[in-house]
C-alpha positions, -999 to +999 in steps of 0.1 A: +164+456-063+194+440-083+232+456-081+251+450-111+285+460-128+289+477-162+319+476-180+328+498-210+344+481-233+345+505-263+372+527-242+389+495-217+423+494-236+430+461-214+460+478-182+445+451-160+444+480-130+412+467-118+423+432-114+452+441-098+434+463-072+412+436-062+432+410-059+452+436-038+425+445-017+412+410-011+451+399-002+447+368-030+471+341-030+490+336-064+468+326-094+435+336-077+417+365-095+380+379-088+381+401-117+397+389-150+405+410-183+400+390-215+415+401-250+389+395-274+404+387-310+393+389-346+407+376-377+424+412-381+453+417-363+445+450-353+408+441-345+411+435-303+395+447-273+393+435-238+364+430-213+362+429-177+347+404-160+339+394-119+308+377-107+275+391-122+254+389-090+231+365-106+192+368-101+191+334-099+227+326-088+238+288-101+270+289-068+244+294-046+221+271-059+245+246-060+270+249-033+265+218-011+280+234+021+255+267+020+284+288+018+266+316-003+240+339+004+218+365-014+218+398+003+186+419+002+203+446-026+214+413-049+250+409-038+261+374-035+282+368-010+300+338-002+310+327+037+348+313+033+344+298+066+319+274+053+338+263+022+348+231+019+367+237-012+346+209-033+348+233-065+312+232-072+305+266-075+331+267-099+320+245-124+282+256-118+288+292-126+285+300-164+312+327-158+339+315-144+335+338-112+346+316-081+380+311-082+397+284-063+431+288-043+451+257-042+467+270-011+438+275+013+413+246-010+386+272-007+371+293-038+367+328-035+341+351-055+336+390-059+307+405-038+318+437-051+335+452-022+306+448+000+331+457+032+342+490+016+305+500+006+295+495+035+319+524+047+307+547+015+335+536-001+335+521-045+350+486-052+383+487-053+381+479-092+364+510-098+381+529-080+417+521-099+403+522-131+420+551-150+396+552-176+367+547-155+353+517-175+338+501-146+307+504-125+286+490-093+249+501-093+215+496-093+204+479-129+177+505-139+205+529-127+233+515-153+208+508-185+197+547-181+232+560-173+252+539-198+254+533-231+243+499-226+246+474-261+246+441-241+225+438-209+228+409-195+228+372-209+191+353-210+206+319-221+227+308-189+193+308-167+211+325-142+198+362-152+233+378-145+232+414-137+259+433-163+260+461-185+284+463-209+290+492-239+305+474-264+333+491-289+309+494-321+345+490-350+350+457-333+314+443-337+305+420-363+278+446-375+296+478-381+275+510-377+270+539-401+301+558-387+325+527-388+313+520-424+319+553-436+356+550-419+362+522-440+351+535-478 
């Protein structure tokens, strides 16, 4: 079993709500984020969209994997978590994860990672993320569950060797291959 998030970017128009409830929720210290919103530009100025981003809950996490101080785990439904109390703030998980996920506070010298809200679903509740986002563009679920309930046009990313679990529908008039209903918008 693999949990994953998918993120709709075709309708995200970039509020950054679900950073801003995580890093909320997780009391963050200033200029520590677990869940990032990137504007994606093109060479027209009207061409942009946004994506957001928090750990992927690798298959084959590279923090994990490379963490000296064993400060991550794999839980049996494919959250990663991460023990704060065994961080030693050496910053290798951040430069081993393709992704950018961990995020290091200069105040504590200790990363921190999303594990989706793992306290709050454990009381039935969503990720704090999802449950802010007012165009409910985000989602936590099983990965057969989010290809078959989602518009899915990028699943996942085979090149970082990490197998990351995401979903993500992609705005189709921002893509560098235009479908039929985009073309016929533009004639």
């Amino acid at each position: 079993m693999a949990i994953g998030f998918w993120m709709n970017n075709k309708n995200c128009y970039g509020c950054k709500t679900c950073s801003i409830a995580c890093k909320s929720e997780k009391q963050l210290n200033k200029g520590v984020l677990l869940r990032e919103v990137t504007t994606i530009r093109q060479d027209d100025p009207k061409a942009f969209s946004f994506i957001s981003m928090s750990c992927n809950h690798c298959e084959e996490p590279a923090c994990l994997e490379n963490c000296p101080a064993g400060a991550y785990s794999k839980l049996e439904d494919g959250t990663v978590l991460q023990d704060h109390s065994k961080c030693i703030g050496c910053k290798t998980c951040v430069s081993a994860c393709p992704y950018g996920a961990p995020s290091y506070d200069e105040e504590s010298s200790t990363t921190f990672k999303c594990d989706g809200c793992y306290d709050r679903r454990q009381r039935g509740e969503m990720p704090a993320c999802i449950s802010a986002c007012p165009g409910a563009n985000i989602a936590l679920d099983e990965m057969d569950a989010l290809q078959s309930a989602h518009e899915a046009d990028i699943v996942s990313d085979t090149e970082s060797g990490t197998n990351p679990n995401f979903v993500i529908t992609v705005d189709k008039a921002l893509s560098d291959e235009p479908d039929d209903a985009v073309v016929a918008d533009q004639k």
